[in-house]
Steps between C-alpha positions, in 0.01 A plus 500: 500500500689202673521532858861452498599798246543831711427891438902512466535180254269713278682801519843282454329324180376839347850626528648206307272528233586857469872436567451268186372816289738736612772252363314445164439844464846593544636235286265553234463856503139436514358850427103539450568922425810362238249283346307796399844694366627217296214482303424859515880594412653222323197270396685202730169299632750283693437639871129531420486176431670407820232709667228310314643161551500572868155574525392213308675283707340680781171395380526194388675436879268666708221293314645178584495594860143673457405197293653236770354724850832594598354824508194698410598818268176629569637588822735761366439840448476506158189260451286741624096603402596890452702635215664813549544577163645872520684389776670203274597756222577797711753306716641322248526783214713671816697231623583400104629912471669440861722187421626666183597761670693353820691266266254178620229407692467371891654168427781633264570767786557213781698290247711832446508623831642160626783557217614799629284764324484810750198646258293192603553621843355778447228388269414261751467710830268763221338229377349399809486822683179558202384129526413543849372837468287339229418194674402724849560832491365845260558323187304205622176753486545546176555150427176429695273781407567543128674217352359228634101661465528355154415159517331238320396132743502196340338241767682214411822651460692703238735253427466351169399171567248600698378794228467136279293347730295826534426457098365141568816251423552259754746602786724214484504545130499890537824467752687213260470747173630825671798309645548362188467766237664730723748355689571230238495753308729748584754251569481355150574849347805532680650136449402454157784758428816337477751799494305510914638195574808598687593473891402790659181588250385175655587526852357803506201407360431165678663563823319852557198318427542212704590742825189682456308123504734401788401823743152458436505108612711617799241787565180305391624172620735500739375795656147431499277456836126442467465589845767762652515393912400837579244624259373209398479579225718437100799632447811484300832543814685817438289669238468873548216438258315252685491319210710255308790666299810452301775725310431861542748796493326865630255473803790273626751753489241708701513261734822466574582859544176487761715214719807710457336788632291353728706204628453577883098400425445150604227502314678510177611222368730361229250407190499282191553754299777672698714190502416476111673789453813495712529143324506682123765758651738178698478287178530740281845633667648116579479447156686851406759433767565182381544538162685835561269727363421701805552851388435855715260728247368843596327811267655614197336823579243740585243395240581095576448548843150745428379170275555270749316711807219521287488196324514316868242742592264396214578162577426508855122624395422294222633201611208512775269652306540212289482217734844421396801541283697330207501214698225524748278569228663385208558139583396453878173612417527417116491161650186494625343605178327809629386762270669793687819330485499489130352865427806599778735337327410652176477796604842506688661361163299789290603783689878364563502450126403896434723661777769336302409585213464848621880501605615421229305768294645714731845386508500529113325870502794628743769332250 
């Protein structure tokens, strides 16, 4: 990190970049859990392909800055030797169920909740009420003692590069061909489609990708100390990982009820991915003021507001279970090319798809 770029320019930065997604989301109505519905409902691939564009951009971003040192992604936590398989399908499978049923997942509920959506409110402050208790308190046994027993360790890393290499290709070639095929090639799908080429399909796309490339320069980069003054030791400035980090929308909102609550601690500070999220909720609601769309939106009843509870609640646990959510783990750590970002995201997609699917067989067995 430069000498001259502070704790607080970090924190400033991170809440730009996020400001930036709040607006795009907002504008866009970029919507990872109406992705799933479109397709599911109406066959419309044009929002998943928004989602898929963004995380190809992701990668191919996040390479260049791997590929140029900017930063190291195998400082992340998602390049990691251990592969917590059951906890990759387990937290996902709930948090896919959880989304559908709170109308969104964490980033959709900031971009809402900046609009005026009370529900988001309230999904929010359930949301991470279960994140931290998953993160720290009786869930977090569970999480500990169970889930994450079931592992598999791959010593060079489970990202898929690095599974290459393990096989015997060259790393440099190894790296070049997942970034590629993957990257490359989930951008390709989604451009090659003319009726996607409009405005907002890609803004969404590109500019959702690019802010999850831009927070992990400002974290990885910018933020970066190979020797702290005090531990001597690395670190990445305002992490509450430790490590380097970049768009993430559940163990954030943990952490910012923790502050709230325990604001009179000195000892806790304002993180990266605290000022993340306020930045997702302030862009999200200067862009609904100033186009007038601001509107006031509570419960429509007493089943709404039971699918919300719970769907925040689910949320809340898988989303750390996971490692991460739509975003967190569906681009953020998509971008990195680990394994257990893909199976997530799969498996958040999968069981989103089926609770849907499950509605709607029950919508049409009531009628």
């Amino acid at each position: 990190m430069d000498a001259s770029v502070s704790p607080n320019t970090v924190l400033w930065l991170a809440f730009a970049v996020s400001f930036a997604f709040g607006v795009i989301g907002q504008k866009t109505h970029f919507c990872t859990m109406g992705a799933v519905a479109d397709i599911v409902n109406m066959g419309d691939w044009s929002r998943m392909r928004m989602w898929l564009l963004a995380i190809g951009i992701a990668i191919l971003g996040s390479a260049a800055l791997h590929a140029s040192g900017q930063i190291d992604l195998g400082k992340s936590i998602y390049r990691t030797p251990t592969f917590t398989w059951l906890s990759y399908l387990v937290g996902g499978a709930t948090f896919g169920v959880g989304m559908v049923l709170a109308s969104g997942c964490g980033s959709k509920t900031l971009i809402r909740l900046g609009a005026g959506n009370l529900k988001s409110v309230v999904v929010f402050l359930v949301l991470g009420l279960v994140a931290y208790m998953t993160l720290r308190g009786v869930l977090g046994v569970f999480r500990v003692n169970v889930l994450e027993k079931a592992v598999l360790t791959f010593p060079g890393g489970q990202d898929i590069p690095a599974l290459l290499s393990a096989a015997g290709m060259d790393p440099k070639m190894a790296f070049t061909l997942a970034v590629f095929a993957i990257g490359g090639g989930l951008t390709a799908f989604c451009l090659l489609n003319r009726d996607f080429w409009t405005l907002d399909n890609l803004l969404g796309g590109v500019g959702i990708g690019l802010t999850v490339v831009a927070a992990w320069y400002v974290s990885g980069h910018l933020g970066y100390l190979a020797e702290h003054p005090e531990t001597l030791e690395e670190a990445f400035i305002a992490t509450n990982s430790g490590r380097m980090e970049s768009l993430t929308f559940v163990a954030p909102q943990a952490f910012t009820l923790e502050l709230l609550m325990l604001w009179s601690d000195t000892s806790r500070k304002l993180s990266f991915g605290i000022a993340t999220a306020l930045g997702v909720i302030a862009g999200s609601a200067a862009w609904a003021l100033l186009t007038r769309t601001f509107r006031w939106e509570g419960f429509a009843g007493l089943e709404d507001t039971a699918n919300h509870l719970i769907g925040a609640a689910l949320m809340g646990f898988g989303g750390v279970v996971a490692m991460g959510c739509t975003v967190g783990q569906g681009i953020t750590g998509f971008s990195t090319l680990a394994l257990g970002s893909i199976v997530t995201f799969l498996a958040i997609v999968g069981a989103a798809a089926a609770t849907l699917k499950f509605q709607y067989w029950r919508l049409m067995r009531e009628a």
